[in-house]
KEDO-327413 format. One record per atom (N, C-alpha, C, O, CB): residue in one letter; z, x, y. Coordinates in steps of 0.001 Angstrom, whole numbers, plus 524288, in hexadecimal, padded with zeros to 5 digits. Glycine has a CB too. Layout:
BEGIN
AZXY;...
***
This chain:
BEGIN
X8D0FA0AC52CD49B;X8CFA40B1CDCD459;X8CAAA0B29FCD783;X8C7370AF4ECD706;X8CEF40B3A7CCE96;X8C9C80B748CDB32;X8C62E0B781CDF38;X8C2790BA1ACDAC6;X8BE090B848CDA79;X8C7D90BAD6CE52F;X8C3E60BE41CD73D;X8BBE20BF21CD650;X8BF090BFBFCCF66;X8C3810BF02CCDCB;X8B6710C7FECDAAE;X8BA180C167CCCE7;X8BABF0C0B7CC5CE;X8BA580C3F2CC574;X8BE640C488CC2EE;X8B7E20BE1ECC1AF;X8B8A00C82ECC5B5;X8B7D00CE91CC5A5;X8BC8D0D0D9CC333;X8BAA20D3DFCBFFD;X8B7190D14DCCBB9;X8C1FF0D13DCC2C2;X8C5BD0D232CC1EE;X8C7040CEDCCBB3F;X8CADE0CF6DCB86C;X8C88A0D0F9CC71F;X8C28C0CBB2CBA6F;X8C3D90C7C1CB585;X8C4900CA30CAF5B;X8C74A0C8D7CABA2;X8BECB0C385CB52C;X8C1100CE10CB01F;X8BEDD0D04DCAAC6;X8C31B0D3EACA92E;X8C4700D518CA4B7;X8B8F80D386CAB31;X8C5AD0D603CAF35;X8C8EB0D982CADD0;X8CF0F0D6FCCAC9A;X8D3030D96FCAB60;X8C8980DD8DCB218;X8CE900D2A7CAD34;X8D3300CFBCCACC4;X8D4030CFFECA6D9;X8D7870D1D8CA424;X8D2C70C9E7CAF2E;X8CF5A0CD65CA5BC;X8CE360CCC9CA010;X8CEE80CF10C9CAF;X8D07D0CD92C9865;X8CAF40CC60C9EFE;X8CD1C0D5EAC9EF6;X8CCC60D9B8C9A8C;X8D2EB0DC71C9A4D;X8D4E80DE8FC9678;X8C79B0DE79C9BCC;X8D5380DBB8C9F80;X8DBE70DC90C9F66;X8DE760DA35C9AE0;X8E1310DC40C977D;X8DEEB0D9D8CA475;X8DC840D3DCC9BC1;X8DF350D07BC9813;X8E0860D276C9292;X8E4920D311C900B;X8DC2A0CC01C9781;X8DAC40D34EC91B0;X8D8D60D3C9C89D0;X8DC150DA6EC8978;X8DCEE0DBEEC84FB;X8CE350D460C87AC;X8DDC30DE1DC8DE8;X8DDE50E251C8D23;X8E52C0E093C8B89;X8E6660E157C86F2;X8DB3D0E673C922B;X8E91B0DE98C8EE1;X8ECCF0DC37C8EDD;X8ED2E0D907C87EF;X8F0950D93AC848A;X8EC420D8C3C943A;X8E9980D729C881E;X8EB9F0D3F7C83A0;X8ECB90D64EC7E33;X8F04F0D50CC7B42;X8E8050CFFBC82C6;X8E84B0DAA0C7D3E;X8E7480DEA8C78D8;X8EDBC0E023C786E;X8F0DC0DEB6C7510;X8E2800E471C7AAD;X8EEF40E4E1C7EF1;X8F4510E6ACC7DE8;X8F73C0E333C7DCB;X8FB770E4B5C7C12;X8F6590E9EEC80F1;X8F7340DEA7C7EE3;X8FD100DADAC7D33;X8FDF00DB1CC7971;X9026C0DBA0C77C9;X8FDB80D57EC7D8E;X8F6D40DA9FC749A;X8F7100D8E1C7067;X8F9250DD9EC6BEE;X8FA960DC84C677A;X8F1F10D67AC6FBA;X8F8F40E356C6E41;X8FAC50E5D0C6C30;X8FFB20E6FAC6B9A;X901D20E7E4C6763;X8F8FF0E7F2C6CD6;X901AD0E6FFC6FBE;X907900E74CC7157;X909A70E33DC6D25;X90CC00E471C69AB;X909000E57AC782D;X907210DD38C6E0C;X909B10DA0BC68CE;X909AA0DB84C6369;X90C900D91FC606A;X907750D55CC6832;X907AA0DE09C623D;X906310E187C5CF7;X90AD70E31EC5B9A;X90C9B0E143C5788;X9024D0E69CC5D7B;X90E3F0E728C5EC0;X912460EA62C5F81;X9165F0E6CBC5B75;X914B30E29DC59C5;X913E30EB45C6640;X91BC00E898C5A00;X91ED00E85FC58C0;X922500E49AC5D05;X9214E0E5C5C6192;X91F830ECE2C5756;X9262B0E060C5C72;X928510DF2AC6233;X92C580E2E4C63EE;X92DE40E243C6870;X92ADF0D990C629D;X92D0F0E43CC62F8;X931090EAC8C63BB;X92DE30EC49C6675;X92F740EB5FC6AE9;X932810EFA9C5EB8;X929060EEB8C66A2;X9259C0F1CFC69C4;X922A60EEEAC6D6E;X91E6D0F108C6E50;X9223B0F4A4C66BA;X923650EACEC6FE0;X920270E87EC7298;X922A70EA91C7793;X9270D0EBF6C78F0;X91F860E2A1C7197;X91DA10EA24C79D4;X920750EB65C80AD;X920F80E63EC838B;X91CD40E47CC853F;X91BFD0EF96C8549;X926040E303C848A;X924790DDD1C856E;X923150DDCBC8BCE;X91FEF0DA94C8D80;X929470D999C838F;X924FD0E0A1C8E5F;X924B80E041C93D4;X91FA40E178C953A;X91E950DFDEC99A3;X928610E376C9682;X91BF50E3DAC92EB;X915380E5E3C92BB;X913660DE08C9105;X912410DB26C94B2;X9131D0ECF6C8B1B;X913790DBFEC8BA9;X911D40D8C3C8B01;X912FD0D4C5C8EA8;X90FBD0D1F4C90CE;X9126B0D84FC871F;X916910D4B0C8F19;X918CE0CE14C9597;X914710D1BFC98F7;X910560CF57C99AA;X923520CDB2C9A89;X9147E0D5F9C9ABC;X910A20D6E9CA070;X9096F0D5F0C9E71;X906380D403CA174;X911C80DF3FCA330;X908970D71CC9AD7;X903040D6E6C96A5;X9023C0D03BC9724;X8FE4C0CDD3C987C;X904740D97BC8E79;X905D90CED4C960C;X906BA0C851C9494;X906250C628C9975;X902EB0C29BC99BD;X90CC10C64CC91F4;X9082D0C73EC9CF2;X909530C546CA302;X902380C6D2CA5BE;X8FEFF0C372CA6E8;X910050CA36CA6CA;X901780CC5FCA622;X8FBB80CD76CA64D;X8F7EF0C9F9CA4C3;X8F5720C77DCA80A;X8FAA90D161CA39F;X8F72E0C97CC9FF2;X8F5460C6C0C9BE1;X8F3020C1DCCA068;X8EEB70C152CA283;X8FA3C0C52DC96A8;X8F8370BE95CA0C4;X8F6FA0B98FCA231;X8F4650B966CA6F7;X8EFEF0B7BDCA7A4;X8FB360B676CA254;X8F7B20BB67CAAAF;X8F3830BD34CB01F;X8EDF50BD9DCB036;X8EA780BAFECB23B;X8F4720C273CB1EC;X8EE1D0C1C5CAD5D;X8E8BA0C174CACF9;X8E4A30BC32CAA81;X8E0770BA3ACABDC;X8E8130C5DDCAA0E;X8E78A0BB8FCA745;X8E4460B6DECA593;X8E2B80AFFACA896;X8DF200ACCDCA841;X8E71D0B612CA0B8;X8E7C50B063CAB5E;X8E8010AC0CCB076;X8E4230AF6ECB494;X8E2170AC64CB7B1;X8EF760AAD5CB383;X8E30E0B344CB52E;X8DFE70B56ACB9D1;X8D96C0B509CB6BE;X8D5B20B51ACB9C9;X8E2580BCC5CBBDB;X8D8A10B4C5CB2AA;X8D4660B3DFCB154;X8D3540AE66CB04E;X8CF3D0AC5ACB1CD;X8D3880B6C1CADD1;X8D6610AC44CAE23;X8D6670A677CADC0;X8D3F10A50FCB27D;X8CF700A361CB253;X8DBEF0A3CDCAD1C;X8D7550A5BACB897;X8D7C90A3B9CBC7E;X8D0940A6DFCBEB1;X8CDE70A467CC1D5;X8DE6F0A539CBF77;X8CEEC0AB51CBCD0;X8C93C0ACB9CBEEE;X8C5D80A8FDCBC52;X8C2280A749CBEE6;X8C7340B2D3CBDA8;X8C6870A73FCB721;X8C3190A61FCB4ED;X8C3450A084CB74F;X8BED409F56CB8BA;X8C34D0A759CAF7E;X8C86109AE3CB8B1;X8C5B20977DCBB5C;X8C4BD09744CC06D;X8C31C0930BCC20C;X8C72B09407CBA88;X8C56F09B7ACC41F;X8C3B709CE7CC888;X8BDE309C5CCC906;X8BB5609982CCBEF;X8C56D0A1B6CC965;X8BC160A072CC4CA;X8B5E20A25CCC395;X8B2D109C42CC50E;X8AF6A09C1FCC873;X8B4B20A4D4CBB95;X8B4B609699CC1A4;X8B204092ACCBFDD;X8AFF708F54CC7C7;X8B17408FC5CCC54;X8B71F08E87CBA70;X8AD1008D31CC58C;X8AA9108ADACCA47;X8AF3808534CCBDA;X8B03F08191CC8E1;X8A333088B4CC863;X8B0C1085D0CCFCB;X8B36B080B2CD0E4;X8B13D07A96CD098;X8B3FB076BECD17E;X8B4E208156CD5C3;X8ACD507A7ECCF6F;X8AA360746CCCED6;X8A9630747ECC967;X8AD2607211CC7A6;X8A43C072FCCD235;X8A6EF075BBCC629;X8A5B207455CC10E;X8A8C40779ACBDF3;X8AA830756FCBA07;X8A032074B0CBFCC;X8AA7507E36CBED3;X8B04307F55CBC84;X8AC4D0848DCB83F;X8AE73087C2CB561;X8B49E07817CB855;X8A65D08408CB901;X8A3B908909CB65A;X8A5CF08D43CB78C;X8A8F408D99CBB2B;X89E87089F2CB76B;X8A44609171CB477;X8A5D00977BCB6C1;X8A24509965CB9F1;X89DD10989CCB84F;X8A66109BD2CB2B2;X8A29609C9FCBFAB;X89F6A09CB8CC383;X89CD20A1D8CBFAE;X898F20A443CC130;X8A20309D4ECCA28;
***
């Protein structure tokens, strides 16, 4: 990943995603929207491999600290 700037907002997508999943699971399974949760779910992970992947980017290649 070229810059981190984009990180926080990754982040705050994430936790925003997870709340409505977590509500939607609440629901009845009759009322679930499943085709919303697979795309939430699919989102979800993306994002989290794209932060994963900033955060060991960030680290220094010789000793492996965070720059």
């Amino acid at each position: 990943m070229k810059t981190q700037a984009f990180v926080p907002v990754f982040v705050a997508r994430v936790t925003r995603l997870k709340k409505s999943l977590q509500k939607e699971l609440e629901k009845p399974k009759s009322e679930r929207r499943k085709n919303h949760l697979k795309s939430w779910i699919r989102e979800i992970r993306w994002l989290q491999s794209v932060i994963d992947q900033a955060k060991r980017d960030n680290n220094c290649p010789h000793c492996g600290e965070p720059l």
